[in-house]
C-alpha positions as CSV (number, residue, x, y, z in Angstrom):
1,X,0.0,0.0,0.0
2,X,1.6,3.3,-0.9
3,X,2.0,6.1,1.9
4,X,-0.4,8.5,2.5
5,X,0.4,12.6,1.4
6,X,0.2,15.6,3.5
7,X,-2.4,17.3,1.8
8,X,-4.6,20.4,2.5
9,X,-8.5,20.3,3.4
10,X,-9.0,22.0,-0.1
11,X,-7.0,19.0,-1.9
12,X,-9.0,16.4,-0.2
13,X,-12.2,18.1,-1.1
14,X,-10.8,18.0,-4.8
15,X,-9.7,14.6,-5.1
16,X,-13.0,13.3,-3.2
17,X,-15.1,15.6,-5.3
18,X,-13.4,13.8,-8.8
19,X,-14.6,10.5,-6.9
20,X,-18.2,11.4,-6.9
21,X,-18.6,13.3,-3.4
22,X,-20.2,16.4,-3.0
23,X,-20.1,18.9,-0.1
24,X,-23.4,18.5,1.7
25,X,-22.6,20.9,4.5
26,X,-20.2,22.9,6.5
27,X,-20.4,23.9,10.5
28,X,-17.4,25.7,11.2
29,X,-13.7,24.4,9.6
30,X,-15.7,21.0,8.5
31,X,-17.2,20.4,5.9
32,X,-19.2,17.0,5.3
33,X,-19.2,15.2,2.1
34,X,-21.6,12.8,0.7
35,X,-21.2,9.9,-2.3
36,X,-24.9,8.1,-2.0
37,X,-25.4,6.5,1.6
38,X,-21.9,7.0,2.5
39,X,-20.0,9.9,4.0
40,X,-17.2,11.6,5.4
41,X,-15.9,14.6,7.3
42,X,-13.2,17.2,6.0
43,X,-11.5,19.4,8.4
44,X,-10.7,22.8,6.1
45,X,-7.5,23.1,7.7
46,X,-4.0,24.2,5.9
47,X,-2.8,20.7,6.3
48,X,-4.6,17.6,7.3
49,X,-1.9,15.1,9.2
50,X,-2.1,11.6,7.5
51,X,-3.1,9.8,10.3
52,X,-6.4,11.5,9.9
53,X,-6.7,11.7,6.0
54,X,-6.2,7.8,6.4
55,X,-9.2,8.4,8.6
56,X,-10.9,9.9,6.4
57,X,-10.3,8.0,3.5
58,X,-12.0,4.3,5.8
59,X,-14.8,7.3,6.9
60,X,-15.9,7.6,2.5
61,X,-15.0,3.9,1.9
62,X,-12.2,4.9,-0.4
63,X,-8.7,3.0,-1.1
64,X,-5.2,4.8,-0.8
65,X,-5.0,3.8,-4.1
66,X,-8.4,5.5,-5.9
67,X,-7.6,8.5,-4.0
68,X,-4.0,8.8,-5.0
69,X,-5.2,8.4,-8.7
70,X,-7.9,11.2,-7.7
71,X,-5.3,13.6,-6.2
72,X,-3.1,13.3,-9.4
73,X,0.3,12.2,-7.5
């Protein structure tokens, strides 16, 4: 499995946005995105530690893989 960015709030959005998600809300510095039935939250923060993109990545049901393809790297 190939290691996880550092990426920005704004990039996640992007890359999860080219996979079918679409911002549903916001309250504050998250924003939740939606693909169907399943979900995921997005802090909007400068950098997101990957810990927490890896997170948010089981959150949306979403492999390292598809989302590295997404993101472009």
């Amino acid at each position: 499995m190939p290691k996880l960015p550092v990426v920005s709030g704004k990039e996640c959005r992007k890359a999860l946005g080219r996979l079918g998600f679409e911002e549903s809300r916001q309250h504050g510095s998250h924003v939740v995105m939606k693909r169907g039935e399943s979900g995921c939250v997005v802090p909007a923060h400068f950098e997101i530690k990957t810990g927490t993109l890896s997170g948010i990545l089981k959150q949306a049901g979403v492999s390292v893989e598809e989302f590295l393809e997404a993101l472009g790297r």
